[in-house]
N, C-alpha and C positions, 0 to 999 in steps of 0.2 A: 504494500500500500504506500501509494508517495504520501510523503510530511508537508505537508503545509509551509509554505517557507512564509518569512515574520512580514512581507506585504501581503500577502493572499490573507494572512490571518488578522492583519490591521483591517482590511478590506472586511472581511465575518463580521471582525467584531463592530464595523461601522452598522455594515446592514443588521443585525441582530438589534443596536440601538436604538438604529433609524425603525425598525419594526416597532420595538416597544412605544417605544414613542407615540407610533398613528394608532396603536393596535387601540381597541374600546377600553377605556378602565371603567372599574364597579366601583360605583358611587351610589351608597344607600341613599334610600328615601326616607327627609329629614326634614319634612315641612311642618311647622308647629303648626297646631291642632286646635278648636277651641269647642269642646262637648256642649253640642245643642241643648236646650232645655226645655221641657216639657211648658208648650202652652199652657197658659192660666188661663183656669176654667172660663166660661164667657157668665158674668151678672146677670139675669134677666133672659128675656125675648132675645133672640140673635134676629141681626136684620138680615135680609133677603131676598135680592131683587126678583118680584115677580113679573115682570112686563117684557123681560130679553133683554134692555138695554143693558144690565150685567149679569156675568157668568151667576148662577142659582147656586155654586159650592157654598156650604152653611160658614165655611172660617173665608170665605173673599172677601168682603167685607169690611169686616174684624179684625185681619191680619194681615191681608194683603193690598187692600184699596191703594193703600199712600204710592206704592211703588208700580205697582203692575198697572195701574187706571191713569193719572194726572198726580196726582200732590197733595200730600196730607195738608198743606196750609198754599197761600199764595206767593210766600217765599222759599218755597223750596218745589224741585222739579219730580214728575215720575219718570219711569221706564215707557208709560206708552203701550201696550200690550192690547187693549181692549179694543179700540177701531179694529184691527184688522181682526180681531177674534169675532168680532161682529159681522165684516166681509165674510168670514171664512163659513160664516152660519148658512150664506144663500150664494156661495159659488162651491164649484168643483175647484178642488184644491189637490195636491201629491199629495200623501204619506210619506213622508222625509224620516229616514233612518238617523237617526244620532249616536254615534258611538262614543262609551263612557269607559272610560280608562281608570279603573279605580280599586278599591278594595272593599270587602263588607257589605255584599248585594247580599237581598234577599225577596223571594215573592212578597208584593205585595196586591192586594186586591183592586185597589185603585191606584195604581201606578199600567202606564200601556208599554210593556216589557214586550221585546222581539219575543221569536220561538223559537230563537238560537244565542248562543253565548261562547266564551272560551275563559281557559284558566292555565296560567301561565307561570302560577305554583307549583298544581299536582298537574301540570299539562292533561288536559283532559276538555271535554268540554259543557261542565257542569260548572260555571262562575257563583253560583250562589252559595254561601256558606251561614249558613242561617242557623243550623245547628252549633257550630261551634263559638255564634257570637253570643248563642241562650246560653254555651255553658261558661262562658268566661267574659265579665265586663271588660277586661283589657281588649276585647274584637269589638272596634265599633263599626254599626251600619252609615259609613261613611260615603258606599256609591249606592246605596238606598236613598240618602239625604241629596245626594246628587241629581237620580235617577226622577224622586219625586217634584225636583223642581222644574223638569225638564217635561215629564211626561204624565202627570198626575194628572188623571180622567176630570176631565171640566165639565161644567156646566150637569151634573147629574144629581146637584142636588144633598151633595156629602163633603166633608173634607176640603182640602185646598184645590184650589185652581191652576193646572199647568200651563207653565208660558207657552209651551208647544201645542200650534193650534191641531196638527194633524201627524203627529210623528208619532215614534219606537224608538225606547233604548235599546243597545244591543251591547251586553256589557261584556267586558275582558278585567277579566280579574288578575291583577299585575304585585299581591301583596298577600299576606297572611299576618290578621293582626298588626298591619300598619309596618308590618318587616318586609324588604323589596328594594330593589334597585334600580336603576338606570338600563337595564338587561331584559328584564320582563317587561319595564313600564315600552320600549321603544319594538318589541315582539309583538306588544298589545297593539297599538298603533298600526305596524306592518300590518299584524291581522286583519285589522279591519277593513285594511285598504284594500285587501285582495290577495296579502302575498300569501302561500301555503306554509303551514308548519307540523303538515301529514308525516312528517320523518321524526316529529317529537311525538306522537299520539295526537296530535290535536287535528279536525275534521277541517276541511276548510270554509270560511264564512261563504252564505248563497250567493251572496251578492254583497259587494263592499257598502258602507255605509256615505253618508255624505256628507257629515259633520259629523270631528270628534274631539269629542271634550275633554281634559287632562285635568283635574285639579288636585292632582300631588305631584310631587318632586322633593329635589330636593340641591343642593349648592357646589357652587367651584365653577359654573360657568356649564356651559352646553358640551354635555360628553357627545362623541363623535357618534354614535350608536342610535343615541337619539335624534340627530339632525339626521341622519340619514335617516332617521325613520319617516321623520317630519318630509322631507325631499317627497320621500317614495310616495306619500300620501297627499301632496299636492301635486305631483307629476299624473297623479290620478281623478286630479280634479276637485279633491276634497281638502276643505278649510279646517283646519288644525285652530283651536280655541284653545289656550292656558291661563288659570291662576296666577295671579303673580307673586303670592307670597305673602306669607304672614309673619314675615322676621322686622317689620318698618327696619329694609335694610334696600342698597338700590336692587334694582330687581334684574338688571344683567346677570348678577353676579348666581344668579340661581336658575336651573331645569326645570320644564321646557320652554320657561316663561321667556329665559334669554336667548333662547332659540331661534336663528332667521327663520323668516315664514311666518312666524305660528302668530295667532292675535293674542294679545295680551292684555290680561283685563285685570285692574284694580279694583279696589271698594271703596263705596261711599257711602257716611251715616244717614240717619231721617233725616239729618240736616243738611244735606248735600257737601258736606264736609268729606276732606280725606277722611279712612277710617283709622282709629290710631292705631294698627297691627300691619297696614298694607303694607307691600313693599311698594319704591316709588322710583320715577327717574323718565329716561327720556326712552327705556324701553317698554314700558306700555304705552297700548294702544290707546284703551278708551277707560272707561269707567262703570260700575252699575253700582247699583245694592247691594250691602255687601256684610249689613246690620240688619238685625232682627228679621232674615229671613223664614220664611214658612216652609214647614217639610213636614217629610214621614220620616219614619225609624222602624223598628222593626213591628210588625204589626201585631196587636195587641186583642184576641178574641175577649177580651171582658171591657175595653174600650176600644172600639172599630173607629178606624181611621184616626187614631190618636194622631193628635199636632204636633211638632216640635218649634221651638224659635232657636236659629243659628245665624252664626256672626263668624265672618271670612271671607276670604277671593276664592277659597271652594264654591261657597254659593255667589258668589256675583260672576264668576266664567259661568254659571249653567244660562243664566239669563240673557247674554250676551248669543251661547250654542242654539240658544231658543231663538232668539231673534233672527238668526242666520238661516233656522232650518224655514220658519215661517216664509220670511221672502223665497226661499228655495223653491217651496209648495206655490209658490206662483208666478214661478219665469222657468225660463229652460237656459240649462248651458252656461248658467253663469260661472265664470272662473273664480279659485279663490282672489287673484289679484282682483277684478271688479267687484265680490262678494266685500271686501276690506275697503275698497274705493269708497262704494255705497254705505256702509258702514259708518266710514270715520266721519263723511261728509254730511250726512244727514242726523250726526250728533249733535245735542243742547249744547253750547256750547258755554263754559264756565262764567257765572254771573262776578261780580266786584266783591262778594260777601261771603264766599266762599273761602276754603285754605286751599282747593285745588287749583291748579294751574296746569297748562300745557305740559309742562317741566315734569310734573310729578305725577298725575293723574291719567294723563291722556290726552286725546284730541275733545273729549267731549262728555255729558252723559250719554249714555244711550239712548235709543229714541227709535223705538221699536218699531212703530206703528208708518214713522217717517222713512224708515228703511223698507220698508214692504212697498208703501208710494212709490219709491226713488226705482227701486226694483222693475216695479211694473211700466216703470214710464220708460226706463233704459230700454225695456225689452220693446216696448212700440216704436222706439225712435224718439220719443220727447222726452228725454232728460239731457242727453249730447246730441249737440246737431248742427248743421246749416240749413240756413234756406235762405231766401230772398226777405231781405230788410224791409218792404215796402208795408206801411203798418196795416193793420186792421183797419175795417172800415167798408164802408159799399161803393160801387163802384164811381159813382158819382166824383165821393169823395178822394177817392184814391186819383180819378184824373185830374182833378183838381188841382189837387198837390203836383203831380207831373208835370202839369202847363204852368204853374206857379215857380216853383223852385228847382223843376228838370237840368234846365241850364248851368243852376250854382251848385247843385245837388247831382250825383247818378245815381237816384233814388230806382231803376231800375237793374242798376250794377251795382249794387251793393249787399250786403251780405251779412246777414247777423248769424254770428257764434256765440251759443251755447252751451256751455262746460256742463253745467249742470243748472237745469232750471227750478229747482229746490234750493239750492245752496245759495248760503252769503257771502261776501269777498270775507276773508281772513286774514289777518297781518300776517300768520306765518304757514300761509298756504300759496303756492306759486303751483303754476302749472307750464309746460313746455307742451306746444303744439309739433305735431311734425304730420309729413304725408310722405305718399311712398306714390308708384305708379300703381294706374287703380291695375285692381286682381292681382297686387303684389302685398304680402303681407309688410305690416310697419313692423320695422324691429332696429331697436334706437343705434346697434351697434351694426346694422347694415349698410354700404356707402349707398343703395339705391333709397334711401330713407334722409329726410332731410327735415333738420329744423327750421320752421316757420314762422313760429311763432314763442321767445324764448323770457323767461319767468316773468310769464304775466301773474298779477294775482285777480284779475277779472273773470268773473263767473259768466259775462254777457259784453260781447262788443259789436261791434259792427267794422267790417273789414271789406275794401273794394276791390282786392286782386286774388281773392281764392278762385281757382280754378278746379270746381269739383265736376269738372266732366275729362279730369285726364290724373285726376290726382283720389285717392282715400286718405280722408287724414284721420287724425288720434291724437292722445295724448296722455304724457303722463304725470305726475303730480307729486310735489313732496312736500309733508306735514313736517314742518319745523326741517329736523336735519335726518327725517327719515324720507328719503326719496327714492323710489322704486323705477325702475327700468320697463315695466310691462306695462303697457300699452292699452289703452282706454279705449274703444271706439268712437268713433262722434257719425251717426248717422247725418248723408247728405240726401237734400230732397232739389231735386235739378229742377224742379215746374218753375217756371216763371208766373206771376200774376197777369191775369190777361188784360190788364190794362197796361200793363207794357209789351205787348203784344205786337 
């Protein structure tokens, strides 16, 4: 056998390093924790909307109005949830799958649970451990408390109300007793998305999910394991939601919340205040509720449908997953970059009286109801767009105007852009237009793609040399110093008004 001579084995020893180095390290899951608490009982009559205008759950009301509806007072904001729960009563809507990435499921009766799962402990595919959390308080129903705020049977007249107007959790169980790593949490993810892990015993999912939830991890920054998981599950079209932590520590610093890709979501008290546990900084996204949230826990045959109230970015990521899956159930095809677009843009944005800020909270509150809109309009063509600047009006009027100010105006060559017909300008929102040759895809790092239009921060102009019969334009957007490369569409509409004709 030839000997290695002392370059060959500097060379080993290089690569053997360089290996360690990329190879995935195990980093337990270390996200503190904070044990929901049994609703107090309700005094009296419980109120109850009888008329539809709100969900018939006997605790919406009572525990959830402030947040899910408008606003416990008229200085502080909600989440928005009930217009479109209202929509969702007299149109055809998907069934959106939400995958929850957690520990501590168990059936519950009113919760809308897939009729599949995985478990990435005992590899297997039985997630629910409901036994073993009756015999040991130390196992909490942690992706129960998840699961209910996501999917809790609405409007029947019992218990809490789920933000998800029309979905399924589909759960992957990544922990035993709150014990787990960086290892099972990014196998869970891969599962959901589609990949197989029929060589560990596990079955593979029917069909992948379309949003998936995280809200554990744990610190040291984004292990490689997990970003890759993340990658593979937007390479697939589905939007990655994380927690950002309960350490008020910055939130880079911790899994999978610091994660590229993934949304990243904060908490906020009744008072629209940071919450003082969040984690904060310029890597979350947005914001929601994130105090005295309403849930299940393990279910309780001597009190059916028992309450809980919990406090964390556990529960404020599911309200966020909900609001995602909702617009889902009413467009096609949306990518997670425009799913994030629509999201951040169509956020409450931080009042003077608040402690939150861009900085530390996010781009906004959420604003649930405003994103299903923003949604619906993208998908028809009126949210981004061009068309002919020439204003409203009858025809009378329109010529009018042409034989009046034709001459100093080209009111029939002119052309109004709209970024978003929802949105407000934002001091640290800029946007970059660009076009490609039409039936050429835009892609900001291709020389056939050109910028046009470069950090505007106008939601609405008027521009007289777009040429949208040789050109498709887009574009793309950065919130503060998070700017993304993927590409918007802006619908163009060629007609001319026939008074210029």
């Amino acid at each position: 056998m030839k000997k290695l001579t002392t370059l060959s084995m500097a060379i080993l020893a290089s690569f053997v390093a360089t290996a360690a180095m990329s190879a995935p390290k195990e980093t337990q899951i270390t996200e503190r924790y904070f044990t929901p608490q049994l609703a107090p009982q309700p005094t009296g009559k419980q109120s109850v909307s009888s008329d539809g205008s709100l969900p018939n759950d006997a605790e919406f009301q009572r525990l959830q109005y402030s947040y899910m509806h408008s606003s416990l007072t008229e200085a502080t904001v909600g989440n928005y949830f009930i217009g479109s729960w209202l929509k969702s009563q007299t149109k055809q809507t998907k069934k959106i799958r939400v995958g929850v990435v957690d520990v501590g499921f168990a059936p519950h009766p009113d919760i809308n649970y897939a009729n599949e799962s995985a478990d990435f402990f005992e590899n297997d595919n039985d997630a629910y451990s409901e036994k073993i959390m009756r015999e040991s308080s130390s196992c909490t129903p942690h992706g129960t408390y998840v699961a209910s705020i996501i999917a809790a049977k609405s409007n029947n007249g019992v218990g809490i109300f789920g933000a998800g107007n029309n979905v399924e959790v589909v759960p992957a169980r990544v922990a035993a007793c709150g014990q787990g790593s960086n290892f099972e949490t990014s196998d869970g993810i891969a599962w959901l998305a589609g990949r197989s892990f029929a060589d560990e015993g596990i079955a593979d999912i029917s069909h992948s999910v379309d949003v998936i939830n995280v809200s554990r991890g744990g610190y040291g920054g984004c292990p490689i394991d997990i970003q890759e998981a993340v990658d593979y599950a937007m390479s697939k079209g589905i939007t990655v939601v994380a927690s950002a932590g309960n350490g008020n520590v910055e939130t880079e610093l911790s899994w999978p919340a610091g994660c590229k890709g993934v949304i990243t979501v904060s908490a906020t008290d009744i008072n629209d205040n940071q919450a003082s546990f969040t984690n904060y900084g310029h890597a979350n996204d947005i914001t929601s509720r994130g105090v005295d949230v309403a849930l299940y826990g393990l279910d309780d045959p001597s009190l059916p449908n028992k309450t809980y109230i919990g406090s964390g970015t556990s529960f404020s990521g599911p309200l966020v997953s909900s609001a995602i899956a909702n617009v889902l159930s009413v467009t096609d095809g949306l990518t997670p970059a425009e799913v994030k677009y629509l999201l951040l843009s169509t956020s409450t944005e931080f009042s003077d009286t608040t402690t939150c800020t861009v900085d530390s909270c996010g781009e906004g509150h959420l604003n649930n109801d405003k994103l299903v809109e923003a949604g619906e309009l993208y998908q028809a063509g009126n949210l981004s767009y061009i068309k002919q600047a020439l204003p409203y009006g009858n025809a009378c009027d329109k010529q009018l105007l042409i034989e009046t100010f034709g001459e100093s105006l080209p009111l029939c060559g002119m052309l109004e852009l709209t970024l978003n017909a929802l949105g407000t300008e934002r001091d640290h929102v800029t946007y970059n237009v660009y076009r490609a040759p039409k039936g050429t895809a835009i892609d900001v790092n291709d020389s056939a793609t050109e910028l046009f239009i470069s950090d505007t921060k106008k939601t609405t102009q008027l521009v007289p040399d777009f040429d949208i019969e040789s050109f498709d334009y887009g574009f793309t957007v950065c919130f503060s110093d998070d700017c993304s490369d993927d590409v918007i569409h802006i619908t163009t509409y060629e007609e001319k008004d026939a008074s210029c004709e």
